[in-house]
C-alpha positions as CSV (number, residue, x, y, z in Angstrom):
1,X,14.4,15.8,22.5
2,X,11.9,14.7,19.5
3,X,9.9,16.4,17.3
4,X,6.9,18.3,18.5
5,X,3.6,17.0,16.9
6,X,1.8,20.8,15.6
7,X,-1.0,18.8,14.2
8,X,-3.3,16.2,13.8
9,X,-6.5,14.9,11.8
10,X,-8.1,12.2,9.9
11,X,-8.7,12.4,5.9
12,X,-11.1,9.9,4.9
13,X,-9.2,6.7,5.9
14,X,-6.3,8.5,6.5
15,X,-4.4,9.8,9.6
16,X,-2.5,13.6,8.5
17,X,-0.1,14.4,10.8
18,X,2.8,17.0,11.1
19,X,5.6,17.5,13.5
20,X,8.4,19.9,13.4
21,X,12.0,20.9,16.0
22,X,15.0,22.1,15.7
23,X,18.6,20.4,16.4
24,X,15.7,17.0,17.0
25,X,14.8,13.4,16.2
26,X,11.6,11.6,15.8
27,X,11.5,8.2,16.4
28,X,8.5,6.0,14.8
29,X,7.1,3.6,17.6
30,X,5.4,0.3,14.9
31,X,3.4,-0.7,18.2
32,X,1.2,2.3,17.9
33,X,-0.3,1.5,14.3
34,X,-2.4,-1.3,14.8
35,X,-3.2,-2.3,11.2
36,X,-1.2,-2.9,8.3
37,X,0.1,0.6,7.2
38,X,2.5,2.6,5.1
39,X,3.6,5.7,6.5
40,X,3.6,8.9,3.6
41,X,6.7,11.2,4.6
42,X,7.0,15.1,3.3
43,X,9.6,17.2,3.8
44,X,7.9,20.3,4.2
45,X,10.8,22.5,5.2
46,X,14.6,21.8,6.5
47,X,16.5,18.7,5.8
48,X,16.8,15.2,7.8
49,X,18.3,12.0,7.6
50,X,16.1,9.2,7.6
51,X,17.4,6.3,9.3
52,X,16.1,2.7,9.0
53,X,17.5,-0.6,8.8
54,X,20.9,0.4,10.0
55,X,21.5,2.8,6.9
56,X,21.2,7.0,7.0
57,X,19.5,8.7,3.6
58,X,19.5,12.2,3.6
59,X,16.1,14.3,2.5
60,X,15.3,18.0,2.1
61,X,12.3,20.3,1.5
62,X,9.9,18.8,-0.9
63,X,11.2,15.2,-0.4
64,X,8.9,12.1,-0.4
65,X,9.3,8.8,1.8
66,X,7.5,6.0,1.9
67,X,7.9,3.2,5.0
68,X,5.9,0.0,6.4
69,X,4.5,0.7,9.6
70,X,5.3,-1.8,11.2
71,X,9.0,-1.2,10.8
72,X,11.0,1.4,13.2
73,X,12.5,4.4,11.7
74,X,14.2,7.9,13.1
75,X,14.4,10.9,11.6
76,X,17.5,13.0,12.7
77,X,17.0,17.2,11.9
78,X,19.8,19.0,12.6
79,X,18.0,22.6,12.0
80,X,14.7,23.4,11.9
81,X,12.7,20.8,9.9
82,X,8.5,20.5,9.6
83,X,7.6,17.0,8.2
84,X,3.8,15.8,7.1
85,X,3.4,12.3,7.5
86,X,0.0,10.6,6.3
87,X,-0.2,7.0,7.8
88,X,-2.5,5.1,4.6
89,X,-3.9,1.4,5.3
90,X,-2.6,-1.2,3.0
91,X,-6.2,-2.3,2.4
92,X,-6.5,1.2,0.6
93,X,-3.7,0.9,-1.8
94,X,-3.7,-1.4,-5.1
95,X,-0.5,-2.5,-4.8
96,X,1.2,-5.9,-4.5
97,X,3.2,-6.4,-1.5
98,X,6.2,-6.5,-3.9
99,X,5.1,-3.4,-4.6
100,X,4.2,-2.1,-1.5
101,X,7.9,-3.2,-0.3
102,X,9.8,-1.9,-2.8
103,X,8.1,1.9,-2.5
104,X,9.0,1.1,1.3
105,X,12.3,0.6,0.6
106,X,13.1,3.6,-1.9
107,X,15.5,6.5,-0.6
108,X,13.5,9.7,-0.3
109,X,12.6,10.7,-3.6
110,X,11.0,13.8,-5.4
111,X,11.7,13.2,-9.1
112,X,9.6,12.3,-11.8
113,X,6.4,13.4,-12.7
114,X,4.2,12.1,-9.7
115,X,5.7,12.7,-6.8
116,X,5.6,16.4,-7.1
117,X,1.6,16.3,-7.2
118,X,1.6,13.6,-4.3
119,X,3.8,16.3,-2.4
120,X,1.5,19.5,-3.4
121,X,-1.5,17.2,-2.3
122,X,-0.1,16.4,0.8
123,X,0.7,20.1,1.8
124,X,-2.9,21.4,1.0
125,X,-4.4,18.7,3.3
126,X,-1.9,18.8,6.5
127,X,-2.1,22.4,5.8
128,X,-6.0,22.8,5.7
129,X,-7.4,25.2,7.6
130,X,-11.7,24.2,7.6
131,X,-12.4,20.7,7.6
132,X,-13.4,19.4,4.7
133,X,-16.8,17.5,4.5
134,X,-16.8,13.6,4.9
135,X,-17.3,12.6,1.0
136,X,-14.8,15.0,-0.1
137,X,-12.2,14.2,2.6
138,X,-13.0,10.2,1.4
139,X,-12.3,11.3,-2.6
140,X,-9.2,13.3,-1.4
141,X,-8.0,10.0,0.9
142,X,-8.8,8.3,-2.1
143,X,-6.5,10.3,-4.6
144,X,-3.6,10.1,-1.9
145,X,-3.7,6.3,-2.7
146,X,-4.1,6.7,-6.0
147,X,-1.2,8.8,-6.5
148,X,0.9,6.6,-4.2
149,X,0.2,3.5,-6.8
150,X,1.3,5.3,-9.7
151,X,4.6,5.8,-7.9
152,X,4.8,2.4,-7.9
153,X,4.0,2.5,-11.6
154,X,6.2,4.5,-12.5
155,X,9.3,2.8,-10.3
156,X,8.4,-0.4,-12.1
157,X,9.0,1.8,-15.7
158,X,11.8,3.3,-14.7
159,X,13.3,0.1,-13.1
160,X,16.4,-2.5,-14.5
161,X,16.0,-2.2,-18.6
162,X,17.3,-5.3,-20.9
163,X,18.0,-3.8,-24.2
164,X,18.5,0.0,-24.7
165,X,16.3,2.5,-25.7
166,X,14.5,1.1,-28.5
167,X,13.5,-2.0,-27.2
168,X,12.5,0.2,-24.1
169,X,10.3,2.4,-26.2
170,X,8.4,-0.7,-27.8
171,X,8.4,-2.1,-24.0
172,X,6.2,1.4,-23.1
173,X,4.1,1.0,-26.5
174,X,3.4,-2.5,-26.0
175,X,2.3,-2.0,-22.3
176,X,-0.3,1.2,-23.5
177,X,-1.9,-1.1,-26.3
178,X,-2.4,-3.5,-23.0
179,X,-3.8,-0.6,-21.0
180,X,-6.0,0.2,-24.0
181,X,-7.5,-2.9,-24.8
182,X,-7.7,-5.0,-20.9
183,X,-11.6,-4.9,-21.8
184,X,-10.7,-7.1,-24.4
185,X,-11.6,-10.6,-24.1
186,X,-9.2,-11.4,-27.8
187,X,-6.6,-9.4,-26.0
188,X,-3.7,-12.5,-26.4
189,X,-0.1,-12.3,-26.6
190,X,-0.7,-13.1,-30.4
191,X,-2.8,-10.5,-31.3
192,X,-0.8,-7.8,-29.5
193,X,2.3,-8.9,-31.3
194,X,0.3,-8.3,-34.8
195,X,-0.7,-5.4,-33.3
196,X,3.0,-4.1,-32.9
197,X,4.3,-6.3,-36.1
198,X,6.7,-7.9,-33.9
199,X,7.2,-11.8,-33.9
200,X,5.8,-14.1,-30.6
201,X,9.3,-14.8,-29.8
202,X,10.2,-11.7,-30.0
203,X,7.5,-10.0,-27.8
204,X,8.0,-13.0,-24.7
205,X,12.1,-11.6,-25.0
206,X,11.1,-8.2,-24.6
207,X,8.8,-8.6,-21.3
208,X,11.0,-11.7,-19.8
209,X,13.9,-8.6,-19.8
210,X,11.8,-6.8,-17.8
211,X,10.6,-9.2,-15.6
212,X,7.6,-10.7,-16.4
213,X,5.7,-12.5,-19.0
214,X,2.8,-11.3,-21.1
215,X,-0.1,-13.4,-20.1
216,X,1.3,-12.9,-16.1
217,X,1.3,-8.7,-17.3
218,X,-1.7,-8.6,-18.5
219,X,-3.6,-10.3,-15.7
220,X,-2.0,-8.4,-13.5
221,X,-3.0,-4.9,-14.6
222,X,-6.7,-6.3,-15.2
223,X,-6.4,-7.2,-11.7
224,X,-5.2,-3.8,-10.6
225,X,-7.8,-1.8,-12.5
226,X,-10.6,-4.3,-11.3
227,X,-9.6,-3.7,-7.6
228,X,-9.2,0.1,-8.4
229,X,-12.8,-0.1,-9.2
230,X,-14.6,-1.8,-6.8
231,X,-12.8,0.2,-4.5
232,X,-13.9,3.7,-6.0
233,X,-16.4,5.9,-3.6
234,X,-20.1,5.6,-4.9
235,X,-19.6,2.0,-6.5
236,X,-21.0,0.0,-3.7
237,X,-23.6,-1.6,-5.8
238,X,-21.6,-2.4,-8.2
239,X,-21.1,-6.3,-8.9
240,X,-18.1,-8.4,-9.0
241,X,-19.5,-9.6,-12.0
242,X,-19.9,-6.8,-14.2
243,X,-16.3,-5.3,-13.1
244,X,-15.1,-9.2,-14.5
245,X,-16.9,-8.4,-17.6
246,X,-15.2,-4.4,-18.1
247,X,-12.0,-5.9,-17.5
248,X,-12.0,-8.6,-19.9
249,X,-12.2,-11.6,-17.9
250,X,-13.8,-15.3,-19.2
251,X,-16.2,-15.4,-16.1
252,X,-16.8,-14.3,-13.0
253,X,-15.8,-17.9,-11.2
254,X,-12.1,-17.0,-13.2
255,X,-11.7,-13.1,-11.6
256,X,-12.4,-14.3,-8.4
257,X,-9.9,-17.4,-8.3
258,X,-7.5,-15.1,-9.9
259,X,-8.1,-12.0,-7.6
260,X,-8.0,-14.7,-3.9
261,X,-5.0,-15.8,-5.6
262,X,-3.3,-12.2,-6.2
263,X,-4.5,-10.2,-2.9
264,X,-5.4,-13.3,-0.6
265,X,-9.2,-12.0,-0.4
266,X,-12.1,-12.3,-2.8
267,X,-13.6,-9.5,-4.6
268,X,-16.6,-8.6,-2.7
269,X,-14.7,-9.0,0.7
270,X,-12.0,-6.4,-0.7
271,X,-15.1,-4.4,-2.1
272,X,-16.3,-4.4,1.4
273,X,-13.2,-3.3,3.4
274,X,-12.4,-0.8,1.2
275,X,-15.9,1.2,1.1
276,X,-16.9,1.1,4.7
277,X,-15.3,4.5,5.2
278,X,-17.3,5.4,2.7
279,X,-20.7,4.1,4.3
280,X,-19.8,5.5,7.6
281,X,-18.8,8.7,6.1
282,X,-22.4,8.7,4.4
283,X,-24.1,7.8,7.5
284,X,-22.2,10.6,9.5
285,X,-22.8,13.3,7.2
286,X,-27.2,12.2,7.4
C-alpha cells in the first residue's frame, strides 16, 4: 500500500501537496519532477522513518526534511501519519549547491528558531481552504524560499566551531558588522578588524576555523543578498547595475563576472527566471 494523496495545488512557483495512510509507505519516483527541485517535508501528524541512501532517520509531528528531487526516497509510517510536502525549484532558492546539498542531506529537524515558522507556514498553506490570489500566493511561495535559505544560514552558524565560545561570539559579531556594512565599497578585511580591534592575522584565523576566508565571506553574502533582490516580486525593472551599486560592488562588469562565476548564470538571466511567475501571475490575474 502507499500513502493516499488528500491534496494537491500550486503556490506561486510551488507545488503543495499532502498525503496521509496508516500501517503505509510512500515512495518518491525523481522521474516525475522534471526540473531541478528540492522537495519540503512536514510531519503534520504520526511518526515515519525516512529512508534514503541506504540509511533510516526517524521523524514525528512537526518535523522538517529537506531532499533533492532528483534523488529516491521512502517514507515508512507505521500508524497513521499526514505529511505536507512542498516540491520548491532550485532556481527559487539563494543557495549554493553546497548549500542546497547539505540541507538535503540533514536528518529531519525541527530545532532552532526557523524551522518552527517554516513548519507553521507550511501548514497554513497545504491547509488553505480559499485560494489565495496570484500575487499573494507568489509573496507566500516567496517567503517558503526565504525561510528555507535561512536554514541554511543558520546550519552554517551552528556548524564545526574552531575555538570555543568566545572566539565563536566574535565569529557572529564580526559576520553582523559584514551584514551591516555589504553596501560598503571601504568594507576590507582591514577595516573590519579596526572595527572589532582585533589584529589582521588574527581575524583571517578566526574565519579560516570556520571555513572560509574574509574577502571569499564577504563576496559571498553580497552575492546572496544581490540575488535575493533581483529575485523579489515587483523588482522587474530594476537594473543589474543599481543592485551592484547597493551591494557594494566596484562595477557592474565585476558583479556580473562574479555572480556567472558563483551561480553559473548572469544576473539578468537569473532576474528573468526567477520573476516570470511573477509576470504570468500578473498577466493571469488582468
Amino acid at each position: 500500500m502507499s500513502l493516499t494523496p488528500a491534496s494537491a495545488h500550486s503556490l506561486g512557483f510551488l507545488h503543495v501537496s499532502t498525503v496521509r495512510g496508516t500501517g503505509v509507505s510512500y515512495v518518491h519516483d525523481p522521474g516525475a519532477v522534471a526540473d531541478p527541485s528540492l522537495l519540503l517535508g512536514l510531519y503534520a501528524s504520526g511518526r515515519a522513518a525516512l529512508v534514503r541512501r541506504g540509511t533510516a532517520e526517524p521523524g514525528g509531528p512537526d518535523d522538517l526534511f529537506l531532499c533533492d528531487a532528483a534523488e529516491p526516497f521512502e517514507l515508512q509510517a507505521p500508524d497513521d501519519v499526514t505529511l505536507h510536502l512542498v516540491r520548491i525549484p532550485r532556481y527559487a532558492l539563494t543557495l549554493t549547491d553546497a548549500q542546497a546539498g547539505a540541507l538535503s542531506g540533514r536528518a529531519p529537524f525541527a530545532g532552532g528558531a526557523v524551522a518552527p515558522l517554516l513548519g507553521s507556514l507550511v501548514r497554513e498553506v497545504a491547509g488553505a481552504t480559499e485560494p489565495y490570489s496570484a500575487r499573494t500566493a507568489l509573496h507566500l511561495a516567496g517567503t517558503v524560499a526565504e525561510l528555507v535559505a535561512l536554514l541554511a544560514v543558520e546550519d552554517a552558524d551552528a556548524g564545526p566551531r574552531g575555538g570555543g565560545e568566545g572566539r565563536d561570539s566574535l565569529v557572529r559579531h564580526l559576520r553582523a558588522h559584514v551584514d551591516a556594512r555589504l553596501w560598503d565599497r571601504e568594507l576590507t578585511p582591514g577595516t573590519l578588524a579596526s572595527a572589532q580591534h582585533i589584529s589582521i592575522r588574527y581575524l583571517h584565523k578566526l574565519f579560516e576555523d570556520h571555513g572560509s576566508t574574509v574577502g571569499r565571506w564577504i563576496q559571498h553574502r553580497r552575492l546572496e543578498e544581490a540575488r535575493r533582490e533581483l529575485a523579489r516580486p515587483g523588482r522587474s525593472d530594476t537594473t543589474v547595475s543599481a543592485v551592484a551599486r547597493r551591494w557594494g560592488f566596484a562595477s557592474a562588469t565585476h558583479f556580473s563576472r562574479s555572480f556567472r562565476a558563483a551561480y553559473g548564470v548572469s544576473p539578468s538571466a537569473w532576474r528573468d527566471a526567477r520573476l516570470r511567475p511573477a509576470r504570468e501571475a500578473g498577466a493571469t490575474d488582468g
